[in-house]
KOLFI-635962 format. One record per residue (C-alpha): x, y, z; residue number from 1. Coordinates in pm, whole numbers. Layout:
N
(rec (X; Y; Z); NUM);
...
END
This chain:
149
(rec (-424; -2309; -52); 1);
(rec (-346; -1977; -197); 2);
(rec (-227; -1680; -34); 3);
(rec (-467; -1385; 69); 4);
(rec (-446; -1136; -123); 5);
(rec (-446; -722; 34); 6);
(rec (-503; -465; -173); 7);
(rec (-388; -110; -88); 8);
(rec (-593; 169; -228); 9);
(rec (-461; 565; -320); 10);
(rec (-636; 780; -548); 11);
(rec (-307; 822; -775); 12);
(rec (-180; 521; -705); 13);
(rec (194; 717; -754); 14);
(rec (306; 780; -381); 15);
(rec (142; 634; -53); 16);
(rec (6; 341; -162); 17);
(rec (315; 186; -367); 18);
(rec (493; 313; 3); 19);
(rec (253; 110; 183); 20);
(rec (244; -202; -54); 21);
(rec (666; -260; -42); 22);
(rec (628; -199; 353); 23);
(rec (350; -443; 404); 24);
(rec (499; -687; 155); 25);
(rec (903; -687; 302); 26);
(rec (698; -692; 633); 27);
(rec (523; -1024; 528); 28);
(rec (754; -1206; 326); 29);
(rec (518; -1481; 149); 30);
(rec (240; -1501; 412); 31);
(rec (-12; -1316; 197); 32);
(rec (-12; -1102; -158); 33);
(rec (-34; -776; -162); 34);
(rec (-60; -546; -435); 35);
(rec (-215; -127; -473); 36);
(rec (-376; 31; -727); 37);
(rec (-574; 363; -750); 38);
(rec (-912; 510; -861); 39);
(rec (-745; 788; -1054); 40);
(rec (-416; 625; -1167); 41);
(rec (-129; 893; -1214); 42);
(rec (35; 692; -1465); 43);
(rec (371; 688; -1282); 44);
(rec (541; 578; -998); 45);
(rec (668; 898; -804); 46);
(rec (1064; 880; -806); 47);
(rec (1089; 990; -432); 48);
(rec (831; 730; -343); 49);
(rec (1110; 489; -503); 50);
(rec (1416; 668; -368); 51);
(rec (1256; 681; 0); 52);
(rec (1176; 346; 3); 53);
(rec (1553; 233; -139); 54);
(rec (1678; 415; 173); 55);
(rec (1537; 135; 356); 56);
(rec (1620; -165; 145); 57);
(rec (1269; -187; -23); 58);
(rec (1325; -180; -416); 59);
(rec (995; -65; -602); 60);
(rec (1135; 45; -916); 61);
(rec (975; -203; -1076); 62);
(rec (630; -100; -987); 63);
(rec (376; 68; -1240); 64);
(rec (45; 263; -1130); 65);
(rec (-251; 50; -1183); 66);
(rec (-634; 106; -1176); 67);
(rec (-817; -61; -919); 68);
(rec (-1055; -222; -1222); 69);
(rec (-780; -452; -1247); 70);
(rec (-836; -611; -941); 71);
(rec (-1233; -649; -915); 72);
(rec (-1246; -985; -1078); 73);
(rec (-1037; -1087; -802); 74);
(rec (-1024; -1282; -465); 75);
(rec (-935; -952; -255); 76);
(rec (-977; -1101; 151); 77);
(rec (-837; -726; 268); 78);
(rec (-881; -320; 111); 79);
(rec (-675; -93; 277); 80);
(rec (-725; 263; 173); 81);
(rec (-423; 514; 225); 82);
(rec (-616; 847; 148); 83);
(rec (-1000; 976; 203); 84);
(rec (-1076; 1001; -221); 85);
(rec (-1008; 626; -246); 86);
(rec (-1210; 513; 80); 87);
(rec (-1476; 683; -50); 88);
(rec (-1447; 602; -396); 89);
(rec (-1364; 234; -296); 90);
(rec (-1580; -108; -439); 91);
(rec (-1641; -441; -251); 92);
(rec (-1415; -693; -419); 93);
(rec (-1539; -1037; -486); 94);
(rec (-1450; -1228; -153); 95);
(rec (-1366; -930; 50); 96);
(rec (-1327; -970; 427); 97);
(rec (-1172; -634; 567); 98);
(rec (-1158; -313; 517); 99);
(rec (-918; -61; 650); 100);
(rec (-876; 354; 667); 101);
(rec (-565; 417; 725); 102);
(rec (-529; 802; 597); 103);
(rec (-180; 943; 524); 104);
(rec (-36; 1294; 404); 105);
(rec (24; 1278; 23); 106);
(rec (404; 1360; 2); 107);
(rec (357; 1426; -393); 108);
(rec (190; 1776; -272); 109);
(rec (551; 1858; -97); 110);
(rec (647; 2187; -206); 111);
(rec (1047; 2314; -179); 112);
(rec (1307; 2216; -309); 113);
(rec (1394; 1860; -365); 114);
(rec (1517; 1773; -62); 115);
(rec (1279; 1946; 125); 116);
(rec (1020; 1711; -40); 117);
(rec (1175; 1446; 3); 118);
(rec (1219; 1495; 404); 119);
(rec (831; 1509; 331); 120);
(rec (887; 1162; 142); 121);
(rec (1031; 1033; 467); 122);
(rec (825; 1147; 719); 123);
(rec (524; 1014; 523); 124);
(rec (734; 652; 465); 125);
(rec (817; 611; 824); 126);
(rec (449; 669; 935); 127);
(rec (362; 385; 649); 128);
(rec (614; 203; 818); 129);
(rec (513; 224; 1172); 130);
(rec (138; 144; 1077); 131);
(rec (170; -158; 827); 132);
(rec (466; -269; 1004); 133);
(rec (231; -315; 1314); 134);
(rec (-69; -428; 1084); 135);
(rec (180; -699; 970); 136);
(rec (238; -858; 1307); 137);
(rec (-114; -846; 1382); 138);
(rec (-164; -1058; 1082); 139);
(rec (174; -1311; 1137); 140);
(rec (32; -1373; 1474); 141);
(rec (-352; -1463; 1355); 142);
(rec (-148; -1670; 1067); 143);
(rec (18; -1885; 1311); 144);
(rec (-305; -1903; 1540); 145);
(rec (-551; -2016; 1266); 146);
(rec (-577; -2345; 1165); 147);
(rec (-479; -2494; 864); 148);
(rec (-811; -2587; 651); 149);
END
């Protein structure tokens, strides 16, 4: 049986959603794939979205910005879109099931000095964290309730 896969939607694809995709992932452990992408790729994955994630022991340097294209030829059960440009600019995937708003602060507009930004970086991670981290149990729970098929 394979895994559901959740797909977490940001119009850059550089910031929130990579933040919300190495939460929701750590969060899960191999219950379900989950991947992000955006509708206007930046090209990049923001270096404080990395850094403020590596304060918690989430590693997502290895993560690229993708185009949601990539992902319409596939079996996506869950969209969860981070930011009001991608909920609105957001397909139905072949198979999808749910669909989720969760809207977020984009911590790439941060102004300041670096550190300044990144306490925006933070902020913006630990609200991630406290949403997808509850999203997560929601979905461990209905896991272990459901039935195997």
């Amino acid at each position: 049986m394979t895994k559901p896969l959740i797909l977490i939607l940001c119009t850059g694809n550089s910031c929130r959603s990579h933040l919300a995709e190495g939460i929701l992932r750590n969060a899960l452990g191999d219950l379900c794939n989950v991947a992000s992408a955006g509708s206007k790729p930046a090209g990049f994955v923001h270096p404080l979205a990395i850094k403020a994630l590596a304060e918690i022991n989430i590693d997502i340097s290895s993560h690229h910005s993708k185009h949601l294209n990539e992902f319409l030829n596939d079996n996506v059960e869950t969209v969860i879109t981070v930011c009001g440009n991608a909920d609105q600019a957001c397909p139905i995937f072949p198979g999808q099931l749910n669909r989720h708003h969760w809207g977020f602060d984009d911590p790439a507009h941060a102004t300041g000095s670096e550190a300044e930004q990144f306490l925006v970086f933070q902020r913006v991670r630990d609200e991630i964290r406290r949403v997808f981290e509850a999203y997560a149990a929601g979905r461990r729970d209905q896991i272990k309730s459901d039935p195997p098929v």
